[in-house]
C-alpha positions as CSV (number, residue, x, y, z in Angstrom):
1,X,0.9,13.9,13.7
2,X,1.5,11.6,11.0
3,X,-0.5,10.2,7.5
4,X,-1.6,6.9,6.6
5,X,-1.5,6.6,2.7
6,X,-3.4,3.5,1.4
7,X,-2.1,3.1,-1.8
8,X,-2.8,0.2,-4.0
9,X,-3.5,-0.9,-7.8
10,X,-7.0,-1.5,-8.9
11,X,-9.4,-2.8,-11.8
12,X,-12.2,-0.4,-13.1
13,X,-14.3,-2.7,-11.2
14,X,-12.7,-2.4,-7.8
15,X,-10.7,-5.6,-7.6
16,X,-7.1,-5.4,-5.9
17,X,-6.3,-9.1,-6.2
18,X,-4.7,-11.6,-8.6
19,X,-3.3,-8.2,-10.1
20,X,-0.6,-9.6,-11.7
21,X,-3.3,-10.6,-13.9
22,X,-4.3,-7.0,-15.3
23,X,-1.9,-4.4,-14.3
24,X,-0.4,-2.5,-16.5
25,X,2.8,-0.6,-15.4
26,X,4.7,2.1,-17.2
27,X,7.7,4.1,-16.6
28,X,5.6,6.9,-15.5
29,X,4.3,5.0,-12.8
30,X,7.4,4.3,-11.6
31,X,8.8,7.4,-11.4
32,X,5.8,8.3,-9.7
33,X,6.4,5.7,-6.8
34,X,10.1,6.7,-6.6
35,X,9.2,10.2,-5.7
36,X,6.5,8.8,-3.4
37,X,8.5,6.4,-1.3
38,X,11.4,9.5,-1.1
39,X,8.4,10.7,1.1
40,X,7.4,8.0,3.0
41,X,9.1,7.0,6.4
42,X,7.1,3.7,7.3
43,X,5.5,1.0,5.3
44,X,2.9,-1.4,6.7
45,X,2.2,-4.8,5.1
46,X,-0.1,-7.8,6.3
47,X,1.1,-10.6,7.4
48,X,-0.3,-12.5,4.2
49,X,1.7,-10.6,1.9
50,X,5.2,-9.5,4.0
51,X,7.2,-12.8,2.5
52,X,6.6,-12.1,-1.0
53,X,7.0,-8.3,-1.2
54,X,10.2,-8.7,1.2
55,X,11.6,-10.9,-1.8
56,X,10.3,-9.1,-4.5
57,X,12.2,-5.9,-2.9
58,X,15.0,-7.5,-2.0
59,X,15.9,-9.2,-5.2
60,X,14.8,-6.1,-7.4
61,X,18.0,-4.4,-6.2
62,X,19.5,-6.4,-8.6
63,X,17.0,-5.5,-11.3
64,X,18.6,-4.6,-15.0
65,X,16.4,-1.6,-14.9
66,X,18.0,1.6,-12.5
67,X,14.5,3.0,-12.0
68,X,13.7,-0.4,-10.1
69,X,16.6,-0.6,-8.1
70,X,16.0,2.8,-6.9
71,X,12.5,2.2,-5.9
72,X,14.1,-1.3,-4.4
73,X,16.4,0.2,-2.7
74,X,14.4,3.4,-1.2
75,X,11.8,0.3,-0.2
76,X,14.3,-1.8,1.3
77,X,15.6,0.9,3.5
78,X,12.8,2.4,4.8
79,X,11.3,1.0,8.4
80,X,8.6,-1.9,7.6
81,X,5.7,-2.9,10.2
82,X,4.4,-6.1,9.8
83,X,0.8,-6.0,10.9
84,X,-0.4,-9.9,12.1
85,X,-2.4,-11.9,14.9
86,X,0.1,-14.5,14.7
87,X,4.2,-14.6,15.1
88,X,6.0,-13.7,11.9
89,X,9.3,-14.6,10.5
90,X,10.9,-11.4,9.5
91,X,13.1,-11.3,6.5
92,X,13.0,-8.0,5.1
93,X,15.4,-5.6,6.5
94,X,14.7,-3.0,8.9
95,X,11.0,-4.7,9.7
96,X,9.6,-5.1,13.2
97,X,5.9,-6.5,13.8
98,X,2.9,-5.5,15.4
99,X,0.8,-8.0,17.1
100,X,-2.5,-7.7,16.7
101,X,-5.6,-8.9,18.9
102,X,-8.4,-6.8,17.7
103,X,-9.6,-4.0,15.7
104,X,-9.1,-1.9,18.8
105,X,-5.4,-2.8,19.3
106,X,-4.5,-2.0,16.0
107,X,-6.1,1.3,16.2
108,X,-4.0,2.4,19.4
109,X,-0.9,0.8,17.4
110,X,-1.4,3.2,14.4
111,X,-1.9,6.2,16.5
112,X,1.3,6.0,18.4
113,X,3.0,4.9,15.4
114,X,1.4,8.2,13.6
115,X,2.7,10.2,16.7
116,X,6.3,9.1,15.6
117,X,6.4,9.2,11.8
118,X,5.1,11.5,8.8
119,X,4.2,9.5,6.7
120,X,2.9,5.8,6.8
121,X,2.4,3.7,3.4
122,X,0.4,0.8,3.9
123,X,1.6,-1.3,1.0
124,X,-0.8,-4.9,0.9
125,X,-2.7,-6.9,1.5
126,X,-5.9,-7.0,0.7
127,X,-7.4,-7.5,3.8
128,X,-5.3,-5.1,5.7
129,X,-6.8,-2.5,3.2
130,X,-10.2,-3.6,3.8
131,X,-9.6,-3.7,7.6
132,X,-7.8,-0.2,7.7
133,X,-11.3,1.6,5.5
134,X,-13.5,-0.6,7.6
135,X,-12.3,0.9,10.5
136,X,-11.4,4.0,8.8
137,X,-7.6,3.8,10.2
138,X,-6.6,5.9,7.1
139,X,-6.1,9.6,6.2
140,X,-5.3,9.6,2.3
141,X,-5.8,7.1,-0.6
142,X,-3.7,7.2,-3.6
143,X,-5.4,4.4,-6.4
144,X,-4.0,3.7,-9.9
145,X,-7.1,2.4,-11.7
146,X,-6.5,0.6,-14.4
147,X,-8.6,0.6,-17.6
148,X,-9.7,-3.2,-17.5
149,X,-12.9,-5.1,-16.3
150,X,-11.2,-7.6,-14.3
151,X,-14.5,-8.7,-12.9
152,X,-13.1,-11.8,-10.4
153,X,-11.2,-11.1,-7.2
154,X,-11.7,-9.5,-4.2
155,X,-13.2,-5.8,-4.3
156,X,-11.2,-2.7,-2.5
157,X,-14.4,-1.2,-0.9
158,X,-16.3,-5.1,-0.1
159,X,-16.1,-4.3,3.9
160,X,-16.1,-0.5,4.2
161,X,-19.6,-0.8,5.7
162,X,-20.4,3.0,5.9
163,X,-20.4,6.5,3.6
164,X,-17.2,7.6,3.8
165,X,-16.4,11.4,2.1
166,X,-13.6,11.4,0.4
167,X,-11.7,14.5,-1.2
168,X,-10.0,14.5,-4.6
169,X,-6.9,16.3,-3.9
170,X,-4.7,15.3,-7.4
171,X,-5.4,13.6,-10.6
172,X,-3.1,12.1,-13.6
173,X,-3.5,10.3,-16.3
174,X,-0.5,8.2,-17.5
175,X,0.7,7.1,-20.8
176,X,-1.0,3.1,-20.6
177,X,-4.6,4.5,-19.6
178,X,-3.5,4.4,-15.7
179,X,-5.4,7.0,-13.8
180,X,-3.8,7.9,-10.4
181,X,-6.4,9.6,-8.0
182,X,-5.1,10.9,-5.2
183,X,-8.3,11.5,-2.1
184,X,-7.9,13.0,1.6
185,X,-10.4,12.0,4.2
């Protein structure tokens, strides 16, 4: 049976949005994600964020730097499930969409998709995040905090709604401040 790895950037403060406002990455990190995705064998995304992740990706094969292109390319290849209530136009290659009615639905989706795959990244958005620790559809987290206040935006932990133990399985500190905290359920 298969893992869903939430993995996501975040302020100090909990906020995951508007990021592009106060993240901070390093080489380190990168690395870090390359040897992650090398792992991974599906990647959800919400429907709100598929478009502009499917271009970031796809154009970043093109990047100047070769530790982006690698990431680009390992993300480009790997299966994508686009999570939505409504008919999406898909773009990004090797993506395939879920239709979603309920909380219910999506729960049944995700574990036959975890009977057929190791290891299952859900990359964005923020609600799908919220929706998959609201309804605890998640076995792992792995969250680069950053070291800033960003104190607007929307909050990782808003909806969770319930005490949820967590385990701390990993820990590292990178070079810009970056702490990566990896938790199992």
């Amino acid at each position: 049976m298969g893992n869903i790895v939430l993995t996501m950037q975040l302020s100090l403060d909990g906020v995951v949005s508007d990021e592009y406002r106060w993240m901070s990455l390093c080489e380190e990190i990168f690395e870090d994600y390359l040897e992650y995705y090398n792992t991974v064998d599906t990647i959800i995304v919400g429907r709100n964020s598929y478009a502009s992740l499917a271009g970031h990706w796809q154009q970043a094969e093109n990047s100047s730097n070769s530790l982006e292109r690698a990431i680009a390319r390992r993300m480009n290849e790997i299966p994508k499930v686009v999570i939505s209530h409504s008919e999406v136009e898909l773009i990004w290659r090797n993506s395939q969409q879920i239709a979603v009615r309920d909380d219910q639905s999506l729960a049944r989706e995700l574990e036959d998709l975890k009977k057929r795959r190791n290891r299952i990244s859900v990359e964005s958005g923020v609600k799908t995040w919220q929706s998959f620790i609201q309804n605890d559809l998640y076995d792992e987290l792995w969250l680069l905090v950053h070291p800033v206040i960003a104190s607007q935006g929307d909050r990782l932990f808003a909806l969770a709604g319930k005490q949820q133990p967590l385990r701390l399985t990993r820990s590292k500190t990178y070079e810009n401040g970056v702490i990566g905290l990896h938790y199992q359920k």
